[in-house]
Backbone as CSV, one residue per row, in Angstrom:
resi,resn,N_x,N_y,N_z,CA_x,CA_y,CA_z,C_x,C_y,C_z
1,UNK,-81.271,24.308,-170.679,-82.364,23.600,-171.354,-82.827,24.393,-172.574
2,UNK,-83.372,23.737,-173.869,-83.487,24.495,-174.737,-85.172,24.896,-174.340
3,UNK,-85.223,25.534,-175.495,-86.872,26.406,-175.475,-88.061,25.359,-175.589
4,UNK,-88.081,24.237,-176.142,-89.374,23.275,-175.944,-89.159,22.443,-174.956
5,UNK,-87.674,22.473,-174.232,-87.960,22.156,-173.518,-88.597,22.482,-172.050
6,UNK,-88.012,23.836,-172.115,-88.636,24.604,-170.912,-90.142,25.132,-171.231
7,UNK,-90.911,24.681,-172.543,-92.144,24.961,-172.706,-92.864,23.755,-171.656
8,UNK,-92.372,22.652,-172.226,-92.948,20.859,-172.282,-92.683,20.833,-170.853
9,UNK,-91.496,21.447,-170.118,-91.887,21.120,-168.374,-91.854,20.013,-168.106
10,UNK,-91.014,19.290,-168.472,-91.187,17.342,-168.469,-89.684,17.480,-167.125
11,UNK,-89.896,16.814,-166.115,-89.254,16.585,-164.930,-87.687,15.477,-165.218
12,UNK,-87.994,15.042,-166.800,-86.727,13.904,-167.192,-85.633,15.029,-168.209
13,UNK,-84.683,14.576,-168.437,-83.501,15.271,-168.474,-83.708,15.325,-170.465
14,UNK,-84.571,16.161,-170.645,-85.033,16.142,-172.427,-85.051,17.389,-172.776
15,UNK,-84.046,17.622,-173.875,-84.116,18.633,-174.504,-83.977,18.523,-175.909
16,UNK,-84.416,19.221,-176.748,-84.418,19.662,-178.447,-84.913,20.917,-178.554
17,UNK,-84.429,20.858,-180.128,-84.991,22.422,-180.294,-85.992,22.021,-181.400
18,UNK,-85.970,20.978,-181.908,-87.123,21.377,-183.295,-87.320,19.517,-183.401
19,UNK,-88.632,19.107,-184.050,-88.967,18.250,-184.147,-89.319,17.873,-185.558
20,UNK,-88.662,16.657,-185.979,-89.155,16.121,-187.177,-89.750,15.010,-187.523
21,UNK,-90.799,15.104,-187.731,-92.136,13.602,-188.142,-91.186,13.201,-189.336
22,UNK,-91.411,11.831,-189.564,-91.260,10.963,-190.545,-92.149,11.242,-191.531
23,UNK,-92.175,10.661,-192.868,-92.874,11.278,-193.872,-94.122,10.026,-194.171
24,UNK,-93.111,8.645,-194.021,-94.306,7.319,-193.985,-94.757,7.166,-192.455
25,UNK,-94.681,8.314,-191.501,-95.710,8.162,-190.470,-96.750,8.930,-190.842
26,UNK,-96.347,10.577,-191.073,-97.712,10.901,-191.559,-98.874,10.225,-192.805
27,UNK,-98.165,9.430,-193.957,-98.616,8.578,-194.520,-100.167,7.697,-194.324
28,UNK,-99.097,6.705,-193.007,-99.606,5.832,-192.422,-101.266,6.969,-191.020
29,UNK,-100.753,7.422,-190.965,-101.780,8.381,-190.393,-102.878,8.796,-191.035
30,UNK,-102.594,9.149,-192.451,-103.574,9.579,-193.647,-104.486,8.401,-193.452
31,UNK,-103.664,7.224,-194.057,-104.149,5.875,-194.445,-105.363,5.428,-193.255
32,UNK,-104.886,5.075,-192.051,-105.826,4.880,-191.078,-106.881,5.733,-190.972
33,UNK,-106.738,7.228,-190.823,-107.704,7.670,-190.936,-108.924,7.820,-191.676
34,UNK,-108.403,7.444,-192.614,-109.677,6.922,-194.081,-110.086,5.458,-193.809
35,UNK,-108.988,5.076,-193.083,-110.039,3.628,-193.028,-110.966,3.638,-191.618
36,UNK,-110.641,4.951,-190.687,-111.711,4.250,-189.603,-112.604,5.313,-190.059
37,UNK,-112.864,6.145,-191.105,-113.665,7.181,-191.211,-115.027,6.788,-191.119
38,UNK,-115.996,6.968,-190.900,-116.280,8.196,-189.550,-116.155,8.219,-188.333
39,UNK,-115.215,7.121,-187.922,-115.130,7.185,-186.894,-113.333,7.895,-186.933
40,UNK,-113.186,8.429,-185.347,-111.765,8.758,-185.184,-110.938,7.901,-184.818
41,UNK,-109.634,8.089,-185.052,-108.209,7.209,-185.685,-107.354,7.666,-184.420
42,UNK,-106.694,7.142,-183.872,-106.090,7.630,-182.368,-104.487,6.588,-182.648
43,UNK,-103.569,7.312,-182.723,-102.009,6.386,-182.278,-100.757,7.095,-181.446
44,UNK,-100.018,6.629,-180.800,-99.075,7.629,-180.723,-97.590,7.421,-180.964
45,UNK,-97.354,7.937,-180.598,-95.828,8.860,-181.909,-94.598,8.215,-180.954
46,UNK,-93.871,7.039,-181.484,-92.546,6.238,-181.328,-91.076,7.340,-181.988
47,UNK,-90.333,7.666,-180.908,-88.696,8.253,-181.968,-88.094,8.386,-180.617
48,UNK,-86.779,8.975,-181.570,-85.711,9.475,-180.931,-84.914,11.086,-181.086
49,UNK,-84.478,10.995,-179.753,-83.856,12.685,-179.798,-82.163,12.180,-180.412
50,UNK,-81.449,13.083,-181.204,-80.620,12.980,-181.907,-80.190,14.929,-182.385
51,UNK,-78.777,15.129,-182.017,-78.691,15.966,-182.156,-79.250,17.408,-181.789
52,UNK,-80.324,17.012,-180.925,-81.136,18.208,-180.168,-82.500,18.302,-181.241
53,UNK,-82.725,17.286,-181.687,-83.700,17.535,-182.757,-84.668,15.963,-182.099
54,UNK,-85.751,15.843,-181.916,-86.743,15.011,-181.959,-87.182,14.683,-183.050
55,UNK,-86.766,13.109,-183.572,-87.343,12.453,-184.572,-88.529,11.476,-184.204
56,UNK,-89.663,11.460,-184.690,-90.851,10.788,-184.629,-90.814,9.893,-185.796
57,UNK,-90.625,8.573,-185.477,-90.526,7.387,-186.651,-91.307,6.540,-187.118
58,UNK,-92.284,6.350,-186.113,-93.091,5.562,-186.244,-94.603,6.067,-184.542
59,UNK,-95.612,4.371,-184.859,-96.292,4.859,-184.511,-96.809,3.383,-183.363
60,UNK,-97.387,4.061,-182.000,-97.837,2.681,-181.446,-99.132,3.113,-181.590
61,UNK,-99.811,1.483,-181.661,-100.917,1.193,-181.681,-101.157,0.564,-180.325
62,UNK,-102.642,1.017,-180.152,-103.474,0.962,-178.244,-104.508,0.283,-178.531
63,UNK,-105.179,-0.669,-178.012,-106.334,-1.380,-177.818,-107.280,0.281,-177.718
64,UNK,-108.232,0.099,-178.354,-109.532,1.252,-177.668,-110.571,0.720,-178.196
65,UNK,-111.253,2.080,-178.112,-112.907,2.399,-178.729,-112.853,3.474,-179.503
66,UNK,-113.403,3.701,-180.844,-113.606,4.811,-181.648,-115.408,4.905,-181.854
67,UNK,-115.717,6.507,-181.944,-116.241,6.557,-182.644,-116.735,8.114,-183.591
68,UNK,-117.511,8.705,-183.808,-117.319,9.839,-184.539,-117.305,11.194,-183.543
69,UNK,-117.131,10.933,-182.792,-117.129,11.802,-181.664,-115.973,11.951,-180.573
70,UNK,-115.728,10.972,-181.176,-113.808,10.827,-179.684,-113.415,9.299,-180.139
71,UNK,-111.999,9.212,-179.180,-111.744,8.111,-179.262,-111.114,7.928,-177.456
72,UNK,-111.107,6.495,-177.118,-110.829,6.135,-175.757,-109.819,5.121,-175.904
73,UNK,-108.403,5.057,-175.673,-107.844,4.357,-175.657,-106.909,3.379,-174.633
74,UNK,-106.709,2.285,-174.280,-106.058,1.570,-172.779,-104.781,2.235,-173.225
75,UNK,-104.236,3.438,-172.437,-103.126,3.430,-171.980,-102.625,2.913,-171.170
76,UNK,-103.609,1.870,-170.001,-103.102,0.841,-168.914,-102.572,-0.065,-169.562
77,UNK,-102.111,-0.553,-170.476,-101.992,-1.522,-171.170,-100.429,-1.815,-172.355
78,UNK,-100.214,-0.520,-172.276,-98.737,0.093,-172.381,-97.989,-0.562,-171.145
79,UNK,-96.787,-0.943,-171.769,-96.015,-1.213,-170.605,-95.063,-0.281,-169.900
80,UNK,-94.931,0.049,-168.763,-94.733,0.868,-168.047,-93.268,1.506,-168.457
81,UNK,-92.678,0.648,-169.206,-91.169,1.198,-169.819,-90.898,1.526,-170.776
82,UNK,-92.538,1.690,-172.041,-92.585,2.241,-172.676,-92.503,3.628,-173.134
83,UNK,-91.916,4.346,-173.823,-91.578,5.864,-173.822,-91.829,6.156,-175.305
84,UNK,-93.203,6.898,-174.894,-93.998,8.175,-176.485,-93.766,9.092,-176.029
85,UNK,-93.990,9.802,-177.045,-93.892,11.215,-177.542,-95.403,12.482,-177.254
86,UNK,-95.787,11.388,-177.395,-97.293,12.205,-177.792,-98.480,11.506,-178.750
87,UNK,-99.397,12.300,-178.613,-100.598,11.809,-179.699,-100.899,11.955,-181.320
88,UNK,-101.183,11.179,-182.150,-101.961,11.747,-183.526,-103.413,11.045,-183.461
89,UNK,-104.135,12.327,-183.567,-105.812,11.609,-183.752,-106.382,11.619,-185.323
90,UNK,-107.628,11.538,-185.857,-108.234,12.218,-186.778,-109.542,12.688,-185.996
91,UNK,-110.060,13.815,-186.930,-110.989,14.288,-186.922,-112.551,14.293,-187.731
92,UNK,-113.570,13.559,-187.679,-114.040,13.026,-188.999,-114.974,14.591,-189.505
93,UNK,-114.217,15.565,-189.555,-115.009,16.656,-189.643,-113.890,17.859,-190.483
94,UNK,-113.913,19.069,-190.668,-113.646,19.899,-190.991,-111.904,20.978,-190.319
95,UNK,-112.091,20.549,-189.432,-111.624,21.303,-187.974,-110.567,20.279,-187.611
96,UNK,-109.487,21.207,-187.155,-108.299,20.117,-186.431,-108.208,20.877,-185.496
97,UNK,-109.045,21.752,-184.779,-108.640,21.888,-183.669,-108.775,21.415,-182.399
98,UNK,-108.125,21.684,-181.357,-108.195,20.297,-180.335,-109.993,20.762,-179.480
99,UNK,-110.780,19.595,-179.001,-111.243,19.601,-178.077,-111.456,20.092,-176.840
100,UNK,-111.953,19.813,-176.023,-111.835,19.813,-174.571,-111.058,18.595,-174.152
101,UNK,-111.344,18.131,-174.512,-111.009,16.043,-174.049,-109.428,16.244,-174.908
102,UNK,-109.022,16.511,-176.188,-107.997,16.260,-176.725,-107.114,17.034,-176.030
103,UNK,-107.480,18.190,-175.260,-106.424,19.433,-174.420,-106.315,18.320,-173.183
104,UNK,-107.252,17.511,-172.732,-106.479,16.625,-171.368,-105.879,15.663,-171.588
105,UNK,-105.892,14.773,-173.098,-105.050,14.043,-173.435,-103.921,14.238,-173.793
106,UNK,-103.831,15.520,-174.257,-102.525,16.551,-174.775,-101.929,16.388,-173.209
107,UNK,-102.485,16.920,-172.242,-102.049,17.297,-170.735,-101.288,15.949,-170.377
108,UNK,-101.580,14.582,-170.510,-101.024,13.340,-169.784,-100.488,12.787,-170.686
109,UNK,-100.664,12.483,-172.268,-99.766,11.475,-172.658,-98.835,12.267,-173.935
110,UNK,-97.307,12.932,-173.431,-96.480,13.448,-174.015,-96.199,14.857,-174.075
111,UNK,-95.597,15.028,-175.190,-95.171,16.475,-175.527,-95.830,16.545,-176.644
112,UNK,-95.986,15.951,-177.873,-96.273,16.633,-178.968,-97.444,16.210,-179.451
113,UNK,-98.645,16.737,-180.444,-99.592,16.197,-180.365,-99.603,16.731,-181.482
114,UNK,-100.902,15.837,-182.610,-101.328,16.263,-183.947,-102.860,15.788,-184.042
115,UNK,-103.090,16.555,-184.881,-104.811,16.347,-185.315,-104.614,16.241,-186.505
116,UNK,-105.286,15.270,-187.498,-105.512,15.874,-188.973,-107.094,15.813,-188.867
117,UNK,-107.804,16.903,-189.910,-108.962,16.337,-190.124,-109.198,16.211,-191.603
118,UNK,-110.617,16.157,-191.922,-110.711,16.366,-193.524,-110.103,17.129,-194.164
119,UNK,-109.571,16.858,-195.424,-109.942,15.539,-196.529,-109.072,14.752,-196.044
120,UNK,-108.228,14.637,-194.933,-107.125,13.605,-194.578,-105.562,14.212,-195.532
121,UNK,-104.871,15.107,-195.207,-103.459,15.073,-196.595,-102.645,16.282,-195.729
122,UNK,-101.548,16.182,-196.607,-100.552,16.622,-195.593,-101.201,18.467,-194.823
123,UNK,-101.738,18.817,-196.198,-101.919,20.392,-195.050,-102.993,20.042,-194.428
124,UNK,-103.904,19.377,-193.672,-104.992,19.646,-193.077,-104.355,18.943,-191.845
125,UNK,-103.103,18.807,-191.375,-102.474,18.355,-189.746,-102.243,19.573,-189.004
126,UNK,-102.499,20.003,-187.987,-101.815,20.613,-186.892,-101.309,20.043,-185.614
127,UNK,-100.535,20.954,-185.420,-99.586,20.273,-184.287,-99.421,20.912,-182.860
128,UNK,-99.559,20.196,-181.993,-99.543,21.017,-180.843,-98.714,20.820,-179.872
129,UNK,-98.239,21.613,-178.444,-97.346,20.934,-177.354,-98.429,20.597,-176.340
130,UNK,-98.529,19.744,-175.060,-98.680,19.887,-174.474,-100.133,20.812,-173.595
131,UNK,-99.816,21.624,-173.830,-100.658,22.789,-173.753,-102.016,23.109,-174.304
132,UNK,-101.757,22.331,-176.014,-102.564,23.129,-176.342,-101.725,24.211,-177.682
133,UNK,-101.031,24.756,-177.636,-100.658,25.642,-178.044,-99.996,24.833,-179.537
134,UNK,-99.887,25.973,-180.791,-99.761,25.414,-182.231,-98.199,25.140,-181.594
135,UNK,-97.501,24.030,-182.693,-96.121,24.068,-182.798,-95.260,24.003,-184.006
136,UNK,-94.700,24.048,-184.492,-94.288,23.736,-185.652,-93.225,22.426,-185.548
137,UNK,-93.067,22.083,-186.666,-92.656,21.022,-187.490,-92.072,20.917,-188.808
138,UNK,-91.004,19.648,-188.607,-90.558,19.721,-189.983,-90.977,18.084,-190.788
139,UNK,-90.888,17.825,-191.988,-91.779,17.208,-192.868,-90.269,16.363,-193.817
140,UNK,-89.777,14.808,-193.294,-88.662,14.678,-194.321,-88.542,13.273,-194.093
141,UNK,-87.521,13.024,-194.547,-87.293,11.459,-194.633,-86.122,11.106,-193.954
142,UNK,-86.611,10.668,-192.144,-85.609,10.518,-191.877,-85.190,9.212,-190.783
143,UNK,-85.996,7.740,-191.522,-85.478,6.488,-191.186,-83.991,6.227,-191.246
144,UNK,-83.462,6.798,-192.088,-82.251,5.865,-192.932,-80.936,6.261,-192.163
145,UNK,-81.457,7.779,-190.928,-80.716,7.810,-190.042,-80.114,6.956,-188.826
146,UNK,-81.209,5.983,-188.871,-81.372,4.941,-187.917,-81.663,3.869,-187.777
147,UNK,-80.895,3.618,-189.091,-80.780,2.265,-189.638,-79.820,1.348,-189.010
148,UNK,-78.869,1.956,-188.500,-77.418,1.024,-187.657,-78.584,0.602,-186.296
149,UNK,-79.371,1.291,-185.842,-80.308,0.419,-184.966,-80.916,-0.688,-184.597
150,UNK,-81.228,-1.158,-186.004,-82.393,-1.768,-186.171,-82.075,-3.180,-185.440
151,UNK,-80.467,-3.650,-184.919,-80.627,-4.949,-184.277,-80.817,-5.319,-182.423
152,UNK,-81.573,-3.628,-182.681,-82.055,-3.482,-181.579,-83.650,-3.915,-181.020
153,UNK,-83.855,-4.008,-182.145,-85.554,-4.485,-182.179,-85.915,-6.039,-182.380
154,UNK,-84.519,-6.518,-182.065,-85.240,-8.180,-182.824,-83.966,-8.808,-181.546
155,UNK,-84.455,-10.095,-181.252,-84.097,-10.555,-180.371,-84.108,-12.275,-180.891
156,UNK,-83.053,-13.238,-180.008,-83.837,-14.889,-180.508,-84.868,-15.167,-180.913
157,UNK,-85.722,-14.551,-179.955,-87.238,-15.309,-180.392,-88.306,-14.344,-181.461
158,UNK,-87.106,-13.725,-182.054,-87.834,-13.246,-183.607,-87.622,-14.134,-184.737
159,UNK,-86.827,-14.798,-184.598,-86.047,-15.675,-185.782,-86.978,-16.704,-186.039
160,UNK,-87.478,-17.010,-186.970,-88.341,-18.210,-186.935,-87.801,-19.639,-187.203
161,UNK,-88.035,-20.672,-186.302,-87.500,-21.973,-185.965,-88.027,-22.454,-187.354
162,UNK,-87.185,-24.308,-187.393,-87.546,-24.730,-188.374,-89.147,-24.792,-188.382
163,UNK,-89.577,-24.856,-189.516,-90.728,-25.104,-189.569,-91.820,-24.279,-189.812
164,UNK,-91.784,-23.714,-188.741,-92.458,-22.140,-188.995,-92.722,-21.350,-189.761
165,UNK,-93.922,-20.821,-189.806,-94.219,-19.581,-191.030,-95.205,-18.349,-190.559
166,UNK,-94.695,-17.435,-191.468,-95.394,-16.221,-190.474,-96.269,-15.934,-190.916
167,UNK,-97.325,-15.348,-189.670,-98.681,-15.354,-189.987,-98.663,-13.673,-190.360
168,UNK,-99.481,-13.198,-190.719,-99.673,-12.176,-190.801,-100.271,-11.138,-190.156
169,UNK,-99.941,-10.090,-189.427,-100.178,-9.359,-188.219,-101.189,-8.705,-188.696
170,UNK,-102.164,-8.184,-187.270,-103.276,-6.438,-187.897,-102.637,-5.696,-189.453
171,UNK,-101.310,-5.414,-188.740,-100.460,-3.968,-189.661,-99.273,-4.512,-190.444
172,UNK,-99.268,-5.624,-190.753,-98.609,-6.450,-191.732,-98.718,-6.249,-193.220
173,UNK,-97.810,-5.580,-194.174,-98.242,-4.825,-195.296,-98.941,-6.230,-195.870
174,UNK,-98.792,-7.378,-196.296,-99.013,-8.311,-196.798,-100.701,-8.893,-196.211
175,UNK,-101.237,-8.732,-195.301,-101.986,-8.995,-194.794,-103.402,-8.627,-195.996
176,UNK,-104.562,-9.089,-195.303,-105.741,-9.035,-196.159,-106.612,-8.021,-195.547
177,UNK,-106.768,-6.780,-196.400,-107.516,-5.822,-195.340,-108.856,-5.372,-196.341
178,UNK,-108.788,-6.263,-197.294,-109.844,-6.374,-198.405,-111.705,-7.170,-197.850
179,UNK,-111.522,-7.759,-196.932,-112.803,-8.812,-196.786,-113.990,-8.502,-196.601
180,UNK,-113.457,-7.007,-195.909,-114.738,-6.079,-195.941,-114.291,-4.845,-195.671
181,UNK,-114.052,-4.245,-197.039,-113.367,-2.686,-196.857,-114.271,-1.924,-196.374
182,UNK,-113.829,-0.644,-195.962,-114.340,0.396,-195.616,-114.808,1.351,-197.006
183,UNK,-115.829,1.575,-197.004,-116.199,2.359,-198.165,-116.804,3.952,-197.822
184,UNK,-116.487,3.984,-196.691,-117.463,5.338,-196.125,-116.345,6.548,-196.386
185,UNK,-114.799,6.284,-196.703,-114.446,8.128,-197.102,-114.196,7.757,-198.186
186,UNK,-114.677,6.636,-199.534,-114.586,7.072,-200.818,-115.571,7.558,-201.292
187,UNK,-116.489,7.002,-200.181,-118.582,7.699,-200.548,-117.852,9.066,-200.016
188,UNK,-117.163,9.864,-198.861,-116.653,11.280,-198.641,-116.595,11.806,-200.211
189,UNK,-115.393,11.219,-200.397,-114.544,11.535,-201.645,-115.154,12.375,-202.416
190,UNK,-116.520,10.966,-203.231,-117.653,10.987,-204.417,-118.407,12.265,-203.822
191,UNK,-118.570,12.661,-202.868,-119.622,13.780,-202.924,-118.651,15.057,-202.979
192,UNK,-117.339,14.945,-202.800,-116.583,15.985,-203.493,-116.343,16.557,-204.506
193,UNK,-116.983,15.263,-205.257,-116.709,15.229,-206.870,-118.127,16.171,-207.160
194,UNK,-117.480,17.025,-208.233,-119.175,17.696,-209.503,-119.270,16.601,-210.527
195,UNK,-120.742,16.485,-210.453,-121.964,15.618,-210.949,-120.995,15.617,-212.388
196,UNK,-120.840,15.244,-213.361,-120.267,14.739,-214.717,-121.944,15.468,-215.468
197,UNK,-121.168,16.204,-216.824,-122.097,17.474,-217.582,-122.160,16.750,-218.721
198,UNK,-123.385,16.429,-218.999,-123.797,16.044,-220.671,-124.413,17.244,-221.470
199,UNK,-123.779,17.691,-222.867,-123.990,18.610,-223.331,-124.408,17.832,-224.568
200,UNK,-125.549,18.190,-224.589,-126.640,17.774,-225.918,-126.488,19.050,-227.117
201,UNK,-125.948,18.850,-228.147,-126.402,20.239,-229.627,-127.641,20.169,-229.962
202,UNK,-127.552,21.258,-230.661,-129.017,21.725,-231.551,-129.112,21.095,-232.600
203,UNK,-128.593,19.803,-232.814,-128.824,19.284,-233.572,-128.463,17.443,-233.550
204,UNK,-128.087,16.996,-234.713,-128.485,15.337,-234.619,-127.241,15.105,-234.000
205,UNK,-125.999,15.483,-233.559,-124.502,15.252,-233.002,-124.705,14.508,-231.780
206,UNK,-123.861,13.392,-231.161,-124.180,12.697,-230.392,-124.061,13.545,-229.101
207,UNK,-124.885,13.025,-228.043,-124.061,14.317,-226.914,-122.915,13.603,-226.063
208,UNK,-122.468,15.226,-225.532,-120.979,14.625,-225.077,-120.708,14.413,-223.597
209,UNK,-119.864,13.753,-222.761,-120.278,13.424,-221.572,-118.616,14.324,-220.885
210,UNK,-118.680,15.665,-219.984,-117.703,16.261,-220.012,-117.190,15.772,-218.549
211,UNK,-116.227,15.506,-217.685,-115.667,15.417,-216.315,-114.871,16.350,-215.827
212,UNK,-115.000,16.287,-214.063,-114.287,17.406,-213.686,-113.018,17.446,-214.278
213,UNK,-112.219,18.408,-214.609,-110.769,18.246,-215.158,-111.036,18.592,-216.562
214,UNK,-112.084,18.120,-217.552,-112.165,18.202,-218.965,-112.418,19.736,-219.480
215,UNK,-111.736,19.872,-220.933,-112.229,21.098,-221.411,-112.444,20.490,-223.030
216,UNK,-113.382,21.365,-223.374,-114.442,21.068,-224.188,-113.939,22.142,-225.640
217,UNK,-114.497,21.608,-227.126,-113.983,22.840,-228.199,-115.326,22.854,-228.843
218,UNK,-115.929,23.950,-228.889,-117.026,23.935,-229.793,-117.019,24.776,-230.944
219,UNK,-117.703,23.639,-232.236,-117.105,25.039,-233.682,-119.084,24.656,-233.831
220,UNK,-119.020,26.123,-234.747,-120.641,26.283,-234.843,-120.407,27.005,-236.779
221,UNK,-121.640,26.654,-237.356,-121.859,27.182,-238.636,-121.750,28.451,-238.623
222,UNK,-121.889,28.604,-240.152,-122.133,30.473,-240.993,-123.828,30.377,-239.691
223,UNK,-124.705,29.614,-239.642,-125.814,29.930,-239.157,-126.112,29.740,-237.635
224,UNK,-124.806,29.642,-237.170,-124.599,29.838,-235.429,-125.022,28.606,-234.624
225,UNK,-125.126,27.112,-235.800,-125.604,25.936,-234.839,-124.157,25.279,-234.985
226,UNK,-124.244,24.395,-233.576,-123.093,23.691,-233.518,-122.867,22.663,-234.705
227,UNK,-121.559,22.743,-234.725,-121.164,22.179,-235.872,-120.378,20.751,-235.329
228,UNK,-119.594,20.876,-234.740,-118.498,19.743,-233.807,-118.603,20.443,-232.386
229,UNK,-118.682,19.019,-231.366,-118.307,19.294,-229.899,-117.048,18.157,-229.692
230,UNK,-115.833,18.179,-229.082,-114.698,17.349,-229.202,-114.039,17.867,-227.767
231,UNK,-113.655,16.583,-226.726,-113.256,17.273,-226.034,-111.756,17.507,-226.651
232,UNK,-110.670,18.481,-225.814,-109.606,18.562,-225.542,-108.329,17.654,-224.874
């Protein structure tokens, strides 16, 4: 057995040595998490072992409850022949480190587990086994491995009969998620931002309105008053 696997202690016949997340899962992880912000974002982690390597491809979604303090999700509700990996939560705070509550969810559902917290982006994830304990990870693009698959996921009654037209799901890119956005991590965002600097001269020159990012040129007379302010 290799080394995570004899960490992970899982009683089914699983071994790898190193694990690689998808790059539009962590994405899609970012994304949710800004939209349930302040409250926490809870999914878990769909793949396959290949080559002794664990690929994480995607992500299931659980009926629950969120709110800025935890999240509770029906794992009764999973069907019993379903097979994850593990957890990704958010954190609506500072800190990705696990809980009390996230170390017993770590304990029952999987091997691998992630937290991101603020600002939501790729370095603010950690990753854990089981345990508790950090793990590492690798960061790439790797759908296109498992693409000869895909007529594994669709069956007759995906095909749509005459007539028919498709509606548009929760997580349907096409869907309308506009009707009443979430505005609470771009209000985050805005208080990240420094206040915008108006610099008034010593004299009749209009004043100038500078933003984070801007740099400014100031020329001044033989008599030391500003002469031109222009940004750069």
């Amino acid at each position: 057995m290799s080394f995570l696997s004899k960490i992970f202690n899982n009683n089914e016949d699983i071994e790898f040595e190193e694990i690689c997340v998808d790059r539009e899962v962590l994405d899609a992880v970012i994304y949710y998490s800004k939209q349930s912000y302040p409250n926490e974002f809870l999914a878990f982690f769909d793949g396959e072992i290949k080559d002794k390597k664990l690929y994480l491809l995607s992500l299931i979604f659980v009926p629950g409850e969120t709110g800025s303090t935890g999240a509770v999700v029906h794992t009764e509700m999973l069907p019993p022949t379903l097979k994850y990996w593990g957890s990704v939560h958010s954190h609506p705070g500072p800190s990705a480190q696990p809980s009390g509550a996230d170390l017993k969810t770590f304990s029952k559902h999987g091997l691998f587990h992630m937290i991101v917290c603020l600002p939501y982006g790729y370095d603010t994830f950690m990753a854990y086994d089981k345990y508790g304990n950090p793990c590492k990870y690798t960061v790439g693009d790797y759908s296109y491995m498992f693409d000869e698959d895909i007529d594994d996921f669709f069956d007759e009654s995906d095909v749509l009969k005459e007539g028919e037209v498709i509606k548009p799901g929760f997580f349907d890119e096409d869907a309308n998620f506009d009707d009443e956005p979430n505005t609470a991590y771009e209000e985050y965002e805005k208080s990240l931002r420094p206040n915008n600097v108006k610099i008034i001269s010593n004299n009749s020159l209009e004043p100038i309105i500078i933003s984070n990012g801007d740099s400014i040129k100031i020329e001044f007379d033989e008599n030391g008053n500003i002469k031109k302010i222009h940004k750069k």
